[in-house]
N, C-alpha and C positions, 0 to 999 in steps of 0.2 A: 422466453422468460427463464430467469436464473432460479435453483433453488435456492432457499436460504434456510443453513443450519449454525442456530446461537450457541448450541453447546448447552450444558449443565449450567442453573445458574450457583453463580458464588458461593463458598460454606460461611464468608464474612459478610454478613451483610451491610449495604451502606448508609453511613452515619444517616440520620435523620436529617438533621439541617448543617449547614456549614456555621462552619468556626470565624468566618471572616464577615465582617464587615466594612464594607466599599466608604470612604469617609469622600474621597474626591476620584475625578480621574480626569487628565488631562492626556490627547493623542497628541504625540508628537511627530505623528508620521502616518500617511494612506496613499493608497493606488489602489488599484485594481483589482489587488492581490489578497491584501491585508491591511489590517489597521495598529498601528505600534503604540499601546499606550503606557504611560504612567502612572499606577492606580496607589493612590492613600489606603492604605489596610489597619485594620483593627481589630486583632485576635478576642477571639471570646479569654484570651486570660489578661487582656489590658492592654497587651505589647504595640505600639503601633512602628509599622515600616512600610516604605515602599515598594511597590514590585513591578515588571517589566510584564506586558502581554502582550502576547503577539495574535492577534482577534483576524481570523483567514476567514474573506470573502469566498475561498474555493477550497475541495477537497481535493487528497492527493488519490488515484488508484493506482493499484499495482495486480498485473496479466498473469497467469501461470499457465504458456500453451504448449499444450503437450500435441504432439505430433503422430500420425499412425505409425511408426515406428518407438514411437514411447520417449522421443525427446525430448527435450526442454526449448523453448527460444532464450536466450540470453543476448540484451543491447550494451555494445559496450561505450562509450563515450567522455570526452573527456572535462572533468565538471569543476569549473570556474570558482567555488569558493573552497572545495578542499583542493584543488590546484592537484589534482592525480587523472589519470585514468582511472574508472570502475568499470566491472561485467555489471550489470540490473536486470533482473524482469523487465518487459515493456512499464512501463510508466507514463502517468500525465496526470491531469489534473480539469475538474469542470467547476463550473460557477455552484456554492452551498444550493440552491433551487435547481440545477441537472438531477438526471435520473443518472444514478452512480452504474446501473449494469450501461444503458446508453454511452457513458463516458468511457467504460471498460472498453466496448466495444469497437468505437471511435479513435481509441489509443492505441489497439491493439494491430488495427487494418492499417492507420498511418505507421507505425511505426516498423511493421513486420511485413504487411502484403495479404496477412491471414486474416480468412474471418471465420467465425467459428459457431457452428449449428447449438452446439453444447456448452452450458456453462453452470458454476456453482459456485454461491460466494459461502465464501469459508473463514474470513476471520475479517473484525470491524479494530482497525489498530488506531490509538491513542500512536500521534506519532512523537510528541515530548509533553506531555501535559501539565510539566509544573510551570510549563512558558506560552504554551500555545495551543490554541484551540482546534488545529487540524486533524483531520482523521483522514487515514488511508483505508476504506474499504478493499478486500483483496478477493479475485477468482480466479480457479480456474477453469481454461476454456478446453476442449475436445472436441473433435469431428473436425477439423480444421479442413480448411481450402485455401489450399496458396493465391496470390496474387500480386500484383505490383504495391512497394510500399510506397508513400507518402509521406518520408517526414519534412519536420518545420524546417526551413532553409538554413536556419541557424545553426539547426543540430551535423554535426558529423558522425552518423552513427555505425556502428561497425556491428556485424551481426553473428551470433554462434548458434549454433546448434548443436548440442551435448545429453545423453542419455539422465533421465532424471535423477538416478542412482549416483552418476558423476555429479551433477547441478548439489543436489544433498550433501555430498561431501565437499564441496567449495564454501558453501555457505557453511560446513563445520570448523573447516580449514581458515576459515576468514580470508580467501580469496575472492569472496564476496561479500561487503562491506555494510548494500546500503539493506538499513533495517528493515524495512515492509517485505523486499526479495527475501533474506534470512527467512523472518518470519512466516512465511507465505510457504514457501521452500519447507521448511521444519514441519510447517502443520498437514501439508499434504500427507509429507513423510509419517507422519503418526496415525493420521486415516488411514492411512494404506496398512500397516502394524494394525490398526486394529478392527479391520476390516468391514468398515461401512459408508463403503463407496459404492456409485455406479458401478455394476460388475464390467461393464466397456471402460470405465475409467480405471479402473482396480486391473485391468489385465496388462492394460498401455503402460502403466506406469510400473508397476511388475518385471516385464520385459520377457 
């Protein structure tokens, strides 16, 4: 079982009810994925327009496993709509009804070889929320045990291993691009600054 720390909540707290009301909504698009709709909007100040939602059957996770020498796994791979190579955290994605540590766990073994005794989820990310309903749950994992990976045939995945200290400073550098990795990355980094970690996970990544 994963721990799970929400953090402090909010000094802002959230509006009461929403400002919108739905007048129509037509999908213009589903799979398996997601559902793409068209929604008629009607602000509480009059204004009506349309807007684009993108309504995910699945959520994304994002891995942070650290290693008993204190390193990071980073996947690198080449990804088809920003047409670049990117480094990433392992990544993947379960159906909304998975158990999201299950899904960590499962993305993590395919895509690295590792599985891991330890784990801690650490931050519940909005991954664009003025378009889309996905959330990237993120952990990470310790006590790791190598083993053979498994990824999906499609994928050509290239694999690093880099000191956590260094992983920190790419994601500051932005030669690490995709957001939940950044994020994931920055927040260990500030648990670790302020000190309320695992003391096994606090020393690993320390070095």
């Amino acid at each position: 079982m994963a721990e799970r720390d929400d953090g402090p909540e909010s000094s802002h707290p959230p509006a009461a009810r929403s400002p919108w009301v739905t007048l129509a909504r037509e999908r213009r698009y589903e799979d398996r994925y997601l559902g793409l709709d068209l929604d008629q909007l009607r602000h509480e100040s009059g204004r009506e327009h349309p807007h684009v939602a993108l309504r995910f059957k699945v959520f994304g996770v994002a891995v942070l496993p650290v290693d008993p020498e204190g390193r990071v796994t980073l996947i690198g791979q080449y990804r088809y709509v920003l047409d670049r190579f990117t480094w990433e955290l392992p990544r993947g994605s379960g159906s909304v009804t998975d158990d999201a540590l299950a899904t960590a766990r499962r993305e993590l073994k395919e895509e690295t070889g590792d599985e891991a005794e330890s784990w801690l989820e650490l931050m519940h990310l909005d991954a664009s929320p003025g378009i889309s309903s996905e959330r990237v749950p993120g952990f990470v994992a310790w006590n790791l045990r190598r083993g053979p990976a498994h990824p999906d045939p499609q994928e050509s995945l290239r694999v690093r291993r880099i000191p956590f200290a260094d992983a920190v400073g790419e994601a500051l550098s932005g030669a690490i691009t995709d957001g939940p990795s950044v994020a994931l990355l920055l927040c260990l980094a500030e648990r670790v600054r302020r000190g309320d970690l695992p003391e096994d996970l606090s020393r690993l990544v320390r070095g």
